[in-house]
N, CA, C and O atoms as a Maestro MAE file, in Angstrom:
{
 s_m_m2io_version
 :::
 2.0.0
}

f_m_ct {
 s_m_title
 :::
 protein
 m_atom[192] {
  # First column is atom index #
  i_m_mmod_type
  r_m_x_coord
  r_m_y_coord
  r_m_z_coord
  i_m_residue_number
  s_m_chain_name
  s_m_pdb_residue_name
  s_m_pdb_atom_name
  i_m_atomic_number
  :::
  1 25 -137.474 11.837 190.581 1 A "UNK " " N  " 7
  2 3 -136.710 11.918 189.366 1 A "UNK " " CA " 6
  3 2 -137.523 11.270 188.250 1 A "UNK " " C  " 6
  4 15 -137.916 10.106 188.334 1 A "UNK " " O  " 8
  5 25 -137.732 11.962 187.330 2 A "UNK " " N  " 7
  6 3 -137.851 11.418 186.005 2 A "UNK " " CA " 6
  7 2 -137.291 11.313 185.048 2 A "UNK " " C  " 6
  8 15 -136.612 12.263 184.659 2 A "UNK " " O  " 8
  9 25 -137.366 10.062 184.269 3 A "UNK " " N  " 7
  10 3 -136.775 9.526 183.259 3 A "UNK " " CA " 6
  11 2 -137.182 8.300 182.129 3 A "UNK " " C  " 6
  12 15 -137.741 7.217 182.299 3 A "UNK " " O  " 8
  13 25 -136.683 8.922 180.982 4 A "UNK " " N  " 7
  14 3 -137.631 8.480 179.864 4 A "UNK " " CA " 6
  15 2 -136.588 8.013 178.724 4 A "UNK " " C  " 6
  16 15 -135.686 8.774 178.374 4 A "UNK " " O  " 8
  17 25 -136.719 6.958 178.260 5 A "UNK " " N  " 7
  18 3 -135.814 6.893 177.156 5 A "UNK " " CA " 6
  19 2 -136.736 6.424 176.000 5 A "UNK " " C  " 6
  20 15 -137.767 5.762 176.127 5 A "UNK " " O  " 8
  21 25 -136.091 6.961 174.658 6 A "UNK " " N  " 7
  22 3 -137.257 6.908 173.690 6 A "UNK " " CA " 6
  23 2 -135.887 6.140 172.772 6 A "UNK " " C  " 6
  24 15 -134.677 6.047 172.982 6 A "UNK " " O  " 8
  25 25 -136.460 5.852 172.096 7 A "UNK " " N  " 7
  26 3 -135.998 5.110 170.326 7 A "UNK " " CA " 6
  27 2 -135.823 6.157 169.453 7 A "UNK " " C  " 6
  28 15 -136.239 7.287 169.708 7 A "UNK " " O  " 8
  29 25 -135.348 5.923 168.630 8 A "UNK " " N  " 7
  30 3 -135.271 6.725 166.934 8 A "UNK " " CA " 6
  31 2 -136.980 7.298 166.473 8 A "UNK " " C  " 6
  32 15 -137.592 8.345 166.263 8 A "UNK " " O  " 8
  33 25 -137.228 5.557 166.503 9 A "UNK " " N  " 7
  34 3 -138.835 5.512 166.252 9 A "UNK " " CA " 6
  35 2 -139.806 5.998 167.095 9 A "UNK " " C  " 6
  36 15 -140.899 6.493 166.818 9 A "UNK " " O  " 8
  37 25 -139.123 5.737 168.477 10 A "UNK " " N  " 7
  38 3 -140.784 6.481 169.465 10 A "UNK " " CA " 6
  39 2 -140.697 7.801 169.804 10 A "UNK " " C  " 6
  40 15 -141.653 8.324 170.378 10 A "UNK " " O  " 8
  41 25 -139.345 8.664 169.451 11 A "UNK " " N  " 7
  42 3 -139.421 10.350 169.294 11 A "UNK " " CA " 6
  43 2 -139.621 10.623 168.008 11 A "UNK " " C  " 6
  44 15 -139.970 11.798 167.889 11 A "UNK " " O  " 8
  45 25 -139.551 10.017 166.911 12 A "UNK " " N  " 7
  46 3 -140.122 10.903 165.724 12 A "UNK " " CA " 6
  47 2 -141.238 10.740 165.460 12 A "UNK " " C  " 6
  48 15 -141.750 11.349 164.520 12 A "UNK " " O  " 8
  49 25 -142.119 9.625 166.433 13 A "UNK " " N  " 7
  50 3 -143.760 9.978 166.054 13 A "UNK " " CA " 6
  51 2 -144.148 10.642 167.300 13 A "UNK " " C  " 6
  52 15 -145.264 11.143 167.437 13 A "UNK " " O  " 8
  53 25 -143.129 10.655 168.332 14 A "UNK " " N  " 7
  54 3 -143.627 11.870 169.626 14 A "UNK " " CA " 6
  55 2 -143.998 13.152 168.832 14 A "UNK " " C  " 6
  56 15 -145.069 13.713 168.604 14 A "UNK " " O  " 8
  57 25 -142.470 13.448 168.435 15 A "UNK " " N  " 7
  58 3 -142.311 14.944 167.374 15 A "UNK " " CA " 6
  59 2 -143.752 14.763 166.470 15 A "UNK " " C  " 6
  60 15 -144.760 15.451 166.629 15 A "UNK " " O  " 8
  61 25 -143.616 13.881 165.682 16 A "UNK " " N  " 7
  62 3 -144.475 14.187 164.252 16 A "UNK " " CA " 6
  63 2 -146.061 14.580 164.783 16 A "UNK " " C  " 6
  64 15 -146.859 15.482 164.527 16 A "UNK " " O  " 8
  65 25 -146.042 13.194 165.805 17 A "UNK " " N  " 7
  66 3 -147.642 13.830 166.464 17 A "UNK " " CA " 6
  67 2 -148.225 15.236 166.807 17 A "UNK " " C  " 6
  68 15 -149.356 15.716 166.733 17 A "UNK " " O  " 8
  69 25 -146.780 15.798 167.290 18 A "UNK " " N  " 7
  70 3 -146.904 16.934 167.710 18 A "UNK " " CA " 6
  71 2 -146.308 18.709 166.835 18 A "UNK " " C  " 6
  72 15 -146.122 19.807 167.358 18 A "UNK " " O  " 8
  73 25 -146.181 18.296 165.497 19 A "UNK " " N  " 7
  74 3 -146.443 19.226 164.582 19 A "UNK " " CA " 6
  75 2 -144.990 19.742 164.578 19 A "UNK " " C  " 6
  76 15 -144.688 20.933 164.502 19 A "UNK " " O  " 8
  77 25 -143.880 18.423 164.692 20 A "UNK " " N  " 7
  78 3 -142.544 18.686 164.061 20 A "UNK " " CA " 6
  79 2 -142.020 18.184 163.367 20 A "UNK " " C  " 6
  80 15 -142.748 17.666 162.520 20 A "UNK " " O  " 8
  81 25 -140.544 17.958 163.179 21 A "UNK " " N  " 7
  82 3 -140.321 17.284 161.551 21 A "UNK " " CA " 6
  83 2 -138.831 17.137 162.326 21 A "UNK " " C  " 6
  84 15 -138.255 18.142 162.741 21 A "UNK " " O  " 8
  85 25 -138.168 15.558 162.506 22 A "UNK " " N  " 7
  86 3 -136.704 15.903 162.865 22 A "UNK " " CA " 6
  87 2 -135.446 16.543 161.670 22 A "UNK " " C  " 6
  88 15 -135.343 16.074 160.536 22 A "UNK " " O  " 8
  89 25 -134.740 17.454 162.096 23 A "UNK " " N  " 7
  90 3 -133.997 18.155 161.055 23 A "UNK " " CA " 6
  91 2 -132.587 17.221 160.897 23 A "UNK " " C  " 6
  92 15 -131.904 17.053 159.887 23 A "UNK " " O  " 8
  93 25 -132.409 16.701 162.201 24 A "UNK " " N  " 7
  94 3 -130.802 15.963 162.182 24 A "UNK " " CA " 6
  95 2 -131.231 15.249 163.403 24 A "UNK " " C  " 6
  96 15 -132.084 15.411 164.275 24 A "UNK " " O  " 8
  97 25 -130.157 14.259 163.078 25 A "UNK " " N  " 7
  98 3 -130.325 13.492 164.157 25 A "UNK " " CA " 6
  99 2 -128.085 13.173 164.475 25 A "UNK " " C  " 6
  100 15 -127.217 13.567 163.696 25 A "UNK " " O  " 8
  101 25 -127.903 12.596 165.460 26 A "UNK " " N  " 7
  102 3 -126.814 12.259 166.022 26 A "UNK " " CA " 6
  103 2 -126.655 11.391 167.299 26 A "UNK " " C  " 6
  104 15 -127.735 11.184 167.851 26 A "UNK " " O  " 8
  105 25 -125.619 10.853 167.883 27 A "UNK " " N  " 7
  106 3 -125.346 9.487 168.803 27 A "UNK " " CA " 6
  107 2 -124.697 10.459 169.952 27 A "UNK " " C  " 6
  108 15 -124.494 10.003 171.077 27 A "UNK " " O  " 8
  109 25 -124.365 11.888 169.609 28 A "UNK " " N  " 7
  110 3 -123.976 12.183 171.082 28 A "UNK " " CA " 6
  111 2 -124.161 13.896 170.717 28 A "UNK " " C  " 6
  112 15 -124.086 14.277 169.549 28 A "UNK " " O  " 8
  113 25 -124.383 14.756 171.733 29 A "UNK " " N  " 7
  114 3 -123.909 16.176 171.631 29 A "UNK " " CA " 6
  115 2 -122.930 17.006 171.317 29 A "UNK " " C  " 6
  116 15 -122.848 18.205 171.584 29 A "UNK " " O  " 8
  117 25 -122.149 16.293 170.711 30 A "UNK " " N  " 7
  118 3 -120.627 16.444 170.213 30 A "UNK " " CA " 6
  119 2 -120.638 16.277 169.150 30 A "UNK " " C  " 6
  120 15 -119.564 16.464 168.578 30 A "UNK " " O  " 8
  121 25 -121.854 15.831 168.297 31 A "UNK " " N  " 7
  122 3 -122.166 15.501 166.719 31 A "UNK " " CA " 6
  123 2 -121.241 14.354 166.030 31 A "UNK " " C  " 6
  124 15 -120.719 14.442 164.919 31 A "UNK " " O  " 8
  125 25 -121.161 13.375 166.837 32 A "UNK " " N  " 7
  126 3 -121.115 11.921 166.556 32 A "UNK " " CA " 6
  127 2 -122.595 11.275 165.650 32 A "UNK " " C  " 6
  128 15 -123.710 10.922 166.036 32 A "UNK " " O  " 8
  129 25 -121.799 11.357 164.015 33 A "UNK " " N  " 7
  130 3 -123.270 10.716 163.357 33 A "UNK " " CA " 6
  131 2 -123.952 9.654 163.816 33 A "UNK " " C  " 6
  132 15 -123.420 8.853 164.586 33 A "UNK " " O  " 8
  133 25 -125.348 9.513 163.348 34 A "UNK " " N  " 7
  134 3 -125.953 8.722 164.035 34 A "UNK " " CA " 6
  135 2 -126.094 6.977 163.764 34 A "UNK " " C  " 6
  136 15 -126.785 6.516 162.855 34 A "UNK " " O  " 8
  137 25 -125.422 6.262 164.586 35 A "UNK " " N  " 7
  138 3 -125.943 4.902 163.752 35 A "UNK " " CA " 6
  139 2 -126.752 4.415 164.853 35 A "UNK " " C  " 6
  140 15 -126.892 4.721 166.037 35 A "UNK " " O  " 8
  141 25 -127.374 3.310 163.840 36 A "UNK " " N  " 7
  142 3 -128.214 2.215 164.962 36 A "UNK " " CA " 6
  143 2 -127.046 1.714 166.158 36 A "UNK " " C  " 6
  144 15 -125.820 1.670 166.055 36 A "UNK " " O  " 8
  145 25 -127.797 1.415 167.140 37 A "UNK " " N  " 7
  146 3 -127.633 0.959 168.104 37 A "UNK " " CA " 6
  147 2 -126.987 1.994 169.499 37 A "UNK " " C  " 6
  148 15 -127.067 1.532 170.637 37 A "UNK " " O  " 8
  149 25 -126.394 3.325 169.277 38 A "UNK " " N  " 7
  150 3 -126.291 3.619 169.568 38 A "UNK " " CA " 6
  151 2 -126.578 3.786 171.279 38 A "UNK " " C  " 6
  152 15 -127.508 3.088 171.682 38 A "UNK " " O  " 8
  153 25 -125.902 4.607 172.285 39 A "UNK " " N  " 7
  154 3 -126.013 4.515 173.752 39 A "UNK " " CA " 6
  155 2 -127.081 5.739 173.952 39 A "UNK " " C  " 6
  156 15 -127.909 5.685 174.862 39 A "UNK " " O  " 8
  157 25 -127.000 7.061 172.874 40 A "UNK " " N  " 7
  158 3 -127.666 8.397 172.792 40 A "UNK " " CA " 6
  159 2 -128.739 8.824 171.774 40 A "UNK " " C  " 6
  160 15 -129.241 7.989 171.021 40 A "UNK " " O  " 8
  161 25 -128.921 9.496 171.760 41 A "UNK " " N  " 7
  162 3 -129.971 10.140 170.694 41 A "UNK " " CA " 6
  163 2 -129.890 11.698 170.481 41 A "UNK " " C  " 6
  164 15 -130.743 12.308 171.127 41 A "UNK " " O  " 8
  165 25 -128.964 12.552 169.640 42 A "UNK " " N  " 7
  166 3 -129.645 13.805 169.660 42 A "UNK " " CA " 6
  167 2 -130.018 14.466 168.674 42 A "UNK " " C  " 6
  168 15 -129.354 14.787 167.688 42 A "UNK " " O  " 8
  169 25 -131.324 14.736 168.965 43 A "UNK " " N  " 7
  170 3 -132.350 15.187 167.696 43 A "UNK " " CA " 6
  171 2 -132.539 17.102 167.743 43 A "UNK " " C  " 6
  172 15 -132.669 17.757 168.777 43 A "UNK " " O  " 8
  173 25 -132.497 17.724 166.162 44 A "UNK " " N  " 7
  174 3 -133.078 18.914 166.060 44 A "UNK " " CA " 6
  175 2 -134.191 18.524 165.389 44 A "UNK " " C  " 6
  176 15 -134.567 17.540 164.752 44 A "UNK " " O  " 8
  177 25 -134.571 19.493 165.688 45 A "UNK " " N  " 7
  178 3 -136.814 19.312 165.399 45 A "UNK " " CA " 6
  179 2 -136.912 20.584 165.250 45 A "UNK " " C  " 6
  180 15 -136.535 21.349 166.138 45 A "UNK " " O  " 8
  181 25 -137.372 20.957 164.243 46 A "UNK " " N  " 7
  182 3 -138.401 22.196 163.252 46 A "UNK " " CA " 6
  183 2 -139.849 22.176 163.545 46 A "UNK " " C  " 6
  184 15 -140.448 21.164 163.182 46 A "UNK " " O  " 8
  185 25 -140.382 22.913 164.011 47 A "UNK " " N  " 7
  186 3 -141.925 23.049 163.828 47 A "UNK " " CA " 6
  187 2 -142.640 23.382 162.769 47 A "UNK " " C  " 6
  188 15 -142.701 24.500 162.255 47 A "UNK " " O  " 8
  189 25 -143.288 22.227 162.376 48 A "UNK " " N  " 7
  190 3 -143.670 22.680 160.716 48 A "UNK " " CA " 6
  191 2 -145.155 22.854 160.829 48 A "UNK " " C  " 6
  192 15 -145.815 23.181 159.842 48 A "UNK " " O  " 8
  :::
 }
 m_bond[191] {
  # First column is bond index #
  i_m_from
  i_m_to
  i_m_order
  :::
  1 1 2 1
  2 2 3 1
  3 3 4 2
  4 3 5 1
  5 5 6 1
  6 6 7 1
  7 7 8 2
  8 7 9 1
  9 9 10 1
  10 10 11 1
  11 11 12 2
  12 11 13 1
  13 13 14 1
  14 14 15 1
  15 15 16 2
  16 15 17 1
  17 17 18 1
  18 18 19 1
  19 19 20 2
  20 19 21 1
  21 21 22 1
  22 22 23 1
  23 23 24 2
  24 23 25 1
  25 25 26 1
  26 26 27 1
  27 27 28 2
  28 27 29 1
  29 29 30 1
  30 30 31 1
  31 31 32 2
  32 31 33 1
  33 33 34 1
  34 34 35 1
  35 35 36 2
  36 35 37 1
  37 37 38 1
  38 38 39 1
  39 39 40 2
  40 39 41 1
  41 41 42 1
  42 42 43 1
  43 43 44 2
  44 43 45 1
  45 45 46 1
  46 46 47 1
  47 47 48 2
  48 47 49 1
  49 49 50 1
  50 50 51 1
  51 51 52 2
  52 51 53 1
  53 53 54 1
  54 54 55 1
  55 55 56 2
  56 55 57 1
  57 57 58 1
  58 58 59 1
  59 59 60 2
  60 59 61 1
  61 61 62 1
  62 62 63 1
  63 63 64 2
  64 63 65 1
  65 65 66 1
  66 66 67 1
  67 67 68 2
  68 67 69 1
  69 69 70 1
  70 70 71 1
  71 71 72 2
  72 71 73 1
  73 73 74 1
  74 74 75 1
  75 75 76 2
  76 75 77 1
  77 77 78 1
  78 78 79 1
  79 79 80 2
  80 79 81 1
  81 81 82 1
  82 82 83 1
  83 83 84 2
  84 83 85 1
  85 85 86 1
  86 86 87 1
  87 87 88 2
  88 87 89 1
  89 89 90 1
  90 90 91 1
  91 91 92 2
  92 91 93 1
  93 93 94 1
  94 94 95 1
  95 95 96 2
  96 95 97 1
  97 97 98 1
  98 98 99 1
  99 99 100 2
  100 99 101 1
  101 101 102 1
  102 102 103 1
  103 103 104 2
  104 103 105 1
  105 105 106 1
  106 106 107 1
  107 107 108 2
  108 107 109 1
  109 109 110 1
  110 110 111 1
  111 111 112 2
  112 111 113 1
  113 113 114 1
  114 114 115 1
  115 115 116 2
  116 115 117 1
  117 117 118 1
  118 118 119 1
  119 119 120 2
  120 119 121 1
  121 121 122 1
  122 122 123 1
  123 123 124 2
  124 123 125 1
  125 125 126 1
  126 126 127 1
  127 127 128 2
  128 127 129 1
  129 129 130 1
  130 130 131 1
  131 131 132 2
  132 131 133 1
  133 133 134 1
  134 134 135 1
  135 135 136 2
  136 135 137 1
  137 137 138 1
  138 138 139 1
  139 139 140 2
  140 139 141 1
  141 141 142 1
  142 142 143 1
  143 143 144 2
  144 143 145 1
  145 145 146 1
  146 146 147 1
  147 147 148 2
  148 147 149 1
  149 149 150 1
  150 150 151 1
  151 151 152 2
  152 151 153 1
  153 153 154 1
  154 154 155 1
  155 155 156 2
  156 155 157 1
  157 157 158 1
  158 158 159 1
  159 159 160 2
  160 159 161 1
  161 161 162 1
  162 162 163 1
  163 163 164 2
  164 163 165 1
  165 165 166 1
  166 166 167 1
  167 167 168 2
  168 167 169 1
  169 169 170 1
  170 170 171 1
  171 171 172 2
  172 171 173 1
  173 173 174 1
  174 174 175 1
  175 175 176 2
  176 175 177 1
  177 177 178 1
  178 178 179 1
  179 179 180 2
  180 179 181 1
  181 181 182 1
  182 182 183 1
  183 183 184 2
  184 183 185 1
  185 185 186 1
  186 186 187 1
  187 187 188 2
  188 187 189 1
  189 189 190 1
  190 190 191 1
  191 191 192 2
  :::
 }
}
């Protein structure tokens, strides 16, 4: 099993490194806005 948990900060320079741009971000898949501290992370990413 693998498993990875990233930050705010260590997926948007994953993304950016890799030639995306986050579009939205949110605290759950149900589109709970996003605040700090949060338990989740869910990000849309554009390829720019």
């Amino acid at each position: 099993m693998w498993f990875h948990d990233y930050s705010l900060q260590t997926i948007s320079e994953v993304l950016t490194n890799n030639g995306f741009k986050i579009a939205h971000i949110w605290n759950s898949l149900t589109g709970e806005e996003y605040k700090v501290g949060g338990d989740w992370i869910a990000v849309i990413a554009q390829k720019v």
